[in-house]
C-alpha positions as CSV (number, residue, x, y, z in Angstrom):
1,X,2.2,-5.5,127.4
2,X,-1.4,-3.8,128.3
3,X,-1.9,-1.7,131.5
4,X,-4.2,-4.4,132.8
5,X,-1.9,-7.5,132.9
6,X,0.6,-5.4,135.3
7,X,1.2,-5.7,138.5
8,X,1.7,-3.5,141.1
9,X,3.4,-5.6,143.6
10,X,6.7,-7.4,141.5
11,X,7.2,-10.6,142.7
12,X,9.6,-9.9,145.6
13,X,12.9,-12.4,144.2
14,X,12.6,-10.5,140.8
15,X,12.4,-7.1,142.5
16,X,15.2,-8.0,144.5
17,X,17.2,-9.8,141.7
18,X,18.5,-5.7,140.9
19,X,22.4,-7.1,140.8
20,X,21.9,-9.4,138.9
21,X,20.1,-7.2,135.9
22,X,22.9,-4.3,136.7
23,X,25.1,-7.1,135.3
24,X,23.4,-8.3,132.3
25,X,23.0,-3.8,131.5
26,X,26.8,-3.7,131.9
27,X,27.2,-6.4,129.5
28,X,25.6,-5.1,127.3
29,X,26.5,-1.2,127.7
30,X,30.1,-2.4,127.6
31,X,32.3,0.0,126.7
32,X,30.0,2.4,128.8
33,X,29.3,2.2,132.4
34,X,25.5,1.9,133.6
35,X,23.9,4.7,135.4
36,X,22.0,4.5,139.0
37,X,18.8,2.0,139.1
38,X,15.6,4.2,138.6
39,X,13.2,1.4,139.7
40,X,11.3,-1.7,138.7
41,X,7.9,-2.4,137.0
42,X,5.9,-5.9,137.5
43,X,3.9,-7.6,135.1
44,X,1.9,-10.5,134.4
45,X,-0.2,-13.0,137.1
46,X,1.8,-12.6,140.4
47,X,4.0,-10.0,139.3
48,X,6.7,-12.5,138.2
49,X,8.1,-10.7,135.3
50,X,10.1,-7.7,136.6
51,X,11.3,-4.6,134.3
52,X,14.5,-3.3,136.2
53,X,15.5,0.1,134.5
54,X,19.2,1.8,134.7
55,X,20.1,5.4,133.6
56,X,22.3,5.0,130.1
57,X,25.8,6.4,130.6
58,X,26.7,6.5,127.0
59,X,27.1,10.0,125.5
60,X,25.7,8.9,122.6
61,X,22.5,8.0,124.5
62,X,21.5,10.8,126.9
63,X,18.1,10.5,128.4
64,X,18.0,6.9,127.4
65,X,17.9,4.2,130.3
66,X,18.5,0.2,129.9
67,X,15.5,-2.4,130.8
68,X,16.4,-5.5,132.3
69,X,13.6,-8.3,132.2
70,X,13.9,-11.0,134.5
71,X,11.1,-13.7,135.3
72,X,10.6,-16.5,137.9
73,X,8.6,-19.7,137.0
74,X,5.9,-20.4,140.0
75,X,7.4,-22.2,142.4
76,X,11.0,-21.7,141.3
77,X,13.5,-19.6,143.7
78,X,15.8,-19.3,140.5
79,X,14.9,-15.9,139.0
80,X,16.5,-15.5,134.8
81,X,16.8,-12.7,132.5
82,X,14.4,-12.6,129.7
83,X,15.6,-9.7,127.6
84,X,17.8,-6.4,127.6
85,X,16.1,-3.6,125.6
86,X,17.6,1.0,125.2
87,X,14.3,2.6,125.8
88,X,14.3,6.3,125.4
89,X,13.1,8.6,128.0
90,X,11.1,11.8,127.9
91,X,14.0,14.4,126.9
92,X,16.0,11.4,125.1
93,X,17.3,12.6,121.2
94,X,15.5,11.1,118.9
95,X,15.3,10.4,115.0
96,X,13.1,12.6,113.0
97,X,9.8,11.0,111.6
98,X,10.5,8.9,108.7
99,X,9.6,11.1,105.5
100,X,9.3,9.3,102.0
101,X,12.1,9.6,99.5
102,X,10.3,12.0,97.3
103,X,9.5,14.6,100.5
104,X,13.1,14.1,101.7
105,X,14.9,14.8,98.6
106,X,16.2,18.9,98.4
107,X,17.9,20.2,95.0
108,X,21.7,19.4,94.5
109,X,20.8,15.6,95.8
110,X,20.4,14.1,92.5
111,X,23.7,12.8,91.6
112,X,25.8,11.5,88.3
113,X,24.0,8.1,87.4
114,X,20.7,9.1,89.8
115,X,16.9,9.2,88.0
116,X,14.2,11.1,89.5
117,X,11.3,10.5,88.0
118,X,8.3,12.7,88.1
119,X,4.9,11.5,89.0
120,X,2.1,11.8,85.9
121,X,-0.2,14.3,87.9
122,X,2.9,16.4,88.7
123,X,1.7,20.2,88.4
124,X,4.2,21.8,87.3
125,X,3.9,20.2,84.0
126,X,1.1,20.0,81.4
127,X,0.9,18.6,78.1
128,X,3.0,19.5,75.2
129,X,1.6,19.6,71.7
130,X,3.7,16.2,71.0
131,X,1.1,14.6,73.5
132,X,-2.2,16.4,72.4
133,X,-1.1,15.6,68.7
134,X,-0.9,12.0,69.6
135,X,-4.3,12.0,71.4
136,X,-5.5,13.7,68.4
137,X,-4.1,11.7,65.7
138,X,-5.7,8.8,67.3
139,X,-9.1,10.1,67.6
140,X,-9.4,11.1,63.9
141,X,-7.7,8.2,62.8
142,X,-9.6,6.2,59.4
143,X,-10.7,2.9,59.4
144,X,-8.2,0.5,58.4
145,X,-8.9,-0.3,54.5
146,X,-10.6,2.6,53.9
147,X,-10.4,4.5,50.9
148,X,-11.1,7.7,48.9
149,X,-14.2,7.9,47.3
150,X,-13.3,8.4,43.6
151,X,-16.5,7.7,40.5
152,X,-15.7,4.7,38.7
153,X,-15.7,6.9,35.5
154,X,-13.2,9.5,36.8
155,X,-10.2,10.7,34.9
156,X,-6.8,10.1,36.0
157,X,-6.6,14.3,37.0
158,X,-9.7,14.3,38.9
159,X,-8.0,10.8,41.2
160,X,-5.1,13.0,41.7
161,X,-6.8,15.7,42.9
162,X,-8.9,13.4,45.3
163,X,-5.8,12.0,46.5
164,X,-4.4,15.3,46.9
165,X,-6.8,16.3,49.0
166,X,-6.7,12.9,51.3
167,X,-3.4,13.9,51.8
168,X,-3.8,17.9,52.8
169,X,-4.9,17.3,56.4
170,X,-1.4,15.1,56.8
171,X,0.6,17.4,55.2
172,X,-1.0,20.4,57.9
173,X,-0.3,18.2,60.2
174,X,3.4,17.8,59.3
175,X,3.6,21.4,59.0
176,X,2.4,22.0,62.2
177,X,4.5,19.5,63.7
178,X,7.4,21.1,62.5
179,X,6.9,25.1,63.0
180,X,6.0,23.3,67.5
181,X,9.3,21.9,66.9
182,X,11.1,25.1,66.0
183,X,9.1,26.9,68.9
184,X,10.3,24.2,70.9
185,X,6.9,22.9,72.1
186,X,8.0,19.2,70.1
187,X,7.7,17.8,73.6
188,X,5.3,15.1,75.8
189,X,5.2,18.0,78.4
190,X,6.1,21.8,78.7
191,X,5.8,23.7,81.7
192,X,2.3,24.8,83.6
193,X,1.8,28.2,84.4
194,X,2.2,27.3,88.3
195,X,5.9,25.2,87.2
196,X,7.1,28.7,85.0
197,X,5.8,30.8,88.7
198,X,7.5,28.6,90.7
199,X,10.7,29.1,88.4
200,X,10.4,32.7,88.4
201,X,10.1,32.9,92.1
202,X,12.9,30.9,92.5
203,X,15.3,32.1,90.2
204,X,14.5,36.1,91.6
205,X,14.9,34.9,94.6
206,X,18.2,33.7,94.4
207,X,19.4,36.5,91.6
208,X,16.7,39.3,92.1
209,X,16.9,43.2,92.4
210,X,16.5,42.1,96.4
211,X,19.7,40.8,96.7
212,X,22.4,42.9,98.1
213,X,24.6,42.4,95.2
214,X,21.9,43.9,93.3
215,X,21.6,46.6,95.6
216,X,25.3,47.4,95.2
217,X,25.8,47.6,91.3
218,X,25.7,50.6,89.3
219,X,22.7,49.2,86.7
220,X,20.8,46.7,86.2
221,X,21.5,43.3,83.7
222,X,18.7,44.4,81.4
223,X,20.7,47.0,79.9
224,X,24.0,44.8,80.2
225,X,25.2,43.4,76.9
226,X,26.3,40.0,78.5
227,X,22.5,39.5,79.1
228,X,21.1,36.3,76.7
229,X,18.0,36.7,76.9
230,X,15.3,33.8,77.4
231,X,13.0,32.6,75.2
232,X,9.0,32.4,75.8
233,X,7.3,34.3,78.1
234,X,10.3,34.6,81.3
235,X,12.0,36.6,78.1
236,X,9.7,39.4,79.8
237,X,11.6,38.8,83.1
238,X,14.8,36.8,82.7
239,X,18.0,35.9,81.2
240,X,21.4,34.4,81.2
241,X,24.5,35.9,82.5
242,X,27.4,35.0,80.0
243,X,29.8,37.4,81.8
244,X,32.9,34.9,83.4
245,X,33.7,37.3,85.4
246,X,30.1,37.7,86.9
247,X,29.0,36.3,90.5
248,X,26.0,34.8,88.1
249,X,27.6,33.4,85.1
250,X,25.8,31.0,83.1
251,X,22.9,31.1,85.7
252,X,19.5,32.8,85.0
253,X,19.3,36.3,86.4
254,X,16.4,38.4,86.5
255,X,16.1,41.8,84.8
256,X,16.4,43.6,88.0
257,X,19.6,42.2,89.1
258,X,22.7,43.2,88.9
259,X,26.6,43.4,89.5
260,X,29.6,45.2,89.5
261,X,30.6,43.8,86.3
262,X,27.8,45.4,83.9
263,X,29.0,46.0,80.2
264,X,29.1,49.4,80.9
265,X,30.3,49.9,84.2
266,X,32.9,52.2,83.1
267,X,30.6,55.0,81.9
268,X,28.6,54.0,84.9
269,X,30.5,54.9,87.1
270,X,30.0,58.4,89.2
271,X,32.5,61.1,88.5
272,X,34.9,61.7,91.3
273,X,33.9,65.9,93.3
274,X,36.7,67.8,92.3
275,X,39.2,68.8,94.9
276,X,39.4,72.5,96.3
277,X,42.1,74.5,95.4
278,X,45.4,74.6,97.9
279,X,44.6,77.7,100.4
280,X,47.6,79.8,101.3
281,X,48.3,81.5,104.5
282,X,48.9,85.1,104.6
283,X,48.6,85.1,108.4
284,X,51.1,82.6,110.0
285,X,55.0,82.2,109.6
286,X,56.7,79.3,108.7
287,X,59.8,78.6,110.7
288,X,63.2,78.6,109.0
C-alpha cells in the first residue's frame, strides 16, 4: 500500500488488539516461538487496518520479523485478522538475484542425458567450411532444366568433352570437400580465434609452467615422449598427456608444464655431491 493511504494514528482497538496477533504469529511460527513486538503501522481511512510486527525466532530466519494484519469495520468493536506475512528486515539473509540458466550454469554441471545448446551468435564459434560450402553451393546453383550448350552438329567426342567440363567445377568441389574433411574442417562450425584464446588460457591455466607442479619437475612435457601432440595451430602450444602415471593424463597440458614423471626423468635427474673422505684422528685417544 502507498505512503499516502497510511495513517499515522492506527485505530486504537487494532493497535491494542497486540495479543491477539501474537497468537495468530505463534500459529503460524509453530514449531518456533515469536520474538518481542517491535511496533505497529496503520493504514487506510481512519487507520483501521493495523500491521503488528514480531521479531522471528526461527534460526533459519534471523533478521526476519512476522506481520500481523488485523482490520475493524467502521462501527464494529470486533477487530479480525486479515493476513500473516515473513518480511525480511534490513540485515535479514537473503537469496541471491535470480540469474538465467545460461549465466548460472559453471563447467562440470552438464550431466549424462543433459543438452546445452549454444546460441547462433555465440563467439567462440565461426563458420566451418561445411557451412560456407552450403551458402556457396546455393548461390552458384543453375537453373533447374538447364543444360549444356552443345551445336546441334557436334560429334559425340566434342558432347563428352562439354559434359566433361560441366562436371569439373563438381568434381573440385568434391575434392575439396574431401581434403576439409581430412583436415577436419568437415564441420557447420570450427573454433573463432577468441574460442581457441579462451581454450589456451584456460587449459595453461590449469596445466601451465605457472603451476607449482611445473615448478617442481625436472623438464618440461615438450621434450617428454608421452606428449601427443595437438593438431592445428595449439600444436604450437599444447598437447596431451598419455602418461597414467601423470597428475595430467589424458588432459591437455601446455608445453611449459611439467611433472615428476617425464620420459626421461631418470637422466634428469641431478647427480648426488660426493661424500668426503672418513678423517682420522691422530690427536685424541680412544678409550679401551
Amino acid at each position: 500500500m502507498s505512503a499516502a493511504t497510511r495513517s499515522r494514528t492506527p485505530d486504537r482497538l487494532c493497535a491494542d488488539a497486540v495479543p491477539l496477533a501474537r497468537e495468530v504469529a505463534e500459529e503460524a511460527a509453530f514449531p518456533y516461538p515469536v520474538g518481542e513486538h517491535l511496533g505497529a503501522e496503520g493504514e487506510g481511512e481512519g487507520g483501521r487496518v493495523v500491521t503488528h510486527y514480531f521479531r522471528s525466532a526461527d534460526p533459519a530466519y534471523r533478521g526476519w520479523r512476522w506481520g500481523v494484519t488485523v482490520v475493524r469495520a467502521a462501527r464494529a468493536r470486533l477487530v479480525t485478522v486479515d493476513e500473516v506475512t515473513l518480511f525480511p528486515g534490513e540485515d535479514a539473509l537473503l537469496a541471491p538475484e535470480w540469474l538465467p540458466w545460461s549465466e548460472r550454469l559453471r563447467p562440470g554441471d552438464l550431466g549424462p542425458g543433459d543438452l546445452l545448446p549454444v546460441e547462433g551468435d555465440d563467439p567462440r564459434l565461426e563458420p566451418g567450411f561445411a557451412a560456407v560450402d552450403a551458402t556457396a553451393e546455393t548461390a552458384e546453383a543453375e537453373p533447374e532444366g538447364e543444360a549444356v550448350s552443345v551445336p546441334a552438329d557436334a560429334t559425340p567426342e566434342a558432347t563428352a568433352v562439354a559434359a566433361a567440363e560441366a562436371r569439373r567445377p563438381d568434381n573440385r568441389r568434391a575434392e575439396t570437400a574431401a581434403l576439409a574433411d581430412e583436415l577436419g574442417l568437415g564441420r557447420a562450425h570450427v573454433l573463432s580465434r577468441l574460442g581457441l584464446a579462451e581454450a589456451a588460457e584456460r587449459w595453461d591455466e590449469n596445466y601451465g609452467s605457472g603451476t607449482p607442479m611445473a615448478q617442481g619437475a625436472p623438464a618440461s612435457c615438450v621434450s617428454c615422449g608421452f606428449l601427443v601432440p595437438l593438431a592445428g595451430s595449439l600444436r604450437q602450444g599444447f598437447g596431451v598427456c598419455a602418461n597414467e602415471y601423470a597428475p595430467a593424463d589424458g588432459r591437455v597440458v601446455s608445453l611449459g608444464f611439467g611433472c615428476g614423471a617425464h620420459s626421461e626423468a631418470a637422466t634428469l635427474m641431478p647427480k648426488p655431491a660426493p661424500r668426503p673422505g672418513p678423517v682420522i684422528d691422530h690427536v685424541g685417544a680412544d678409550p679401551l
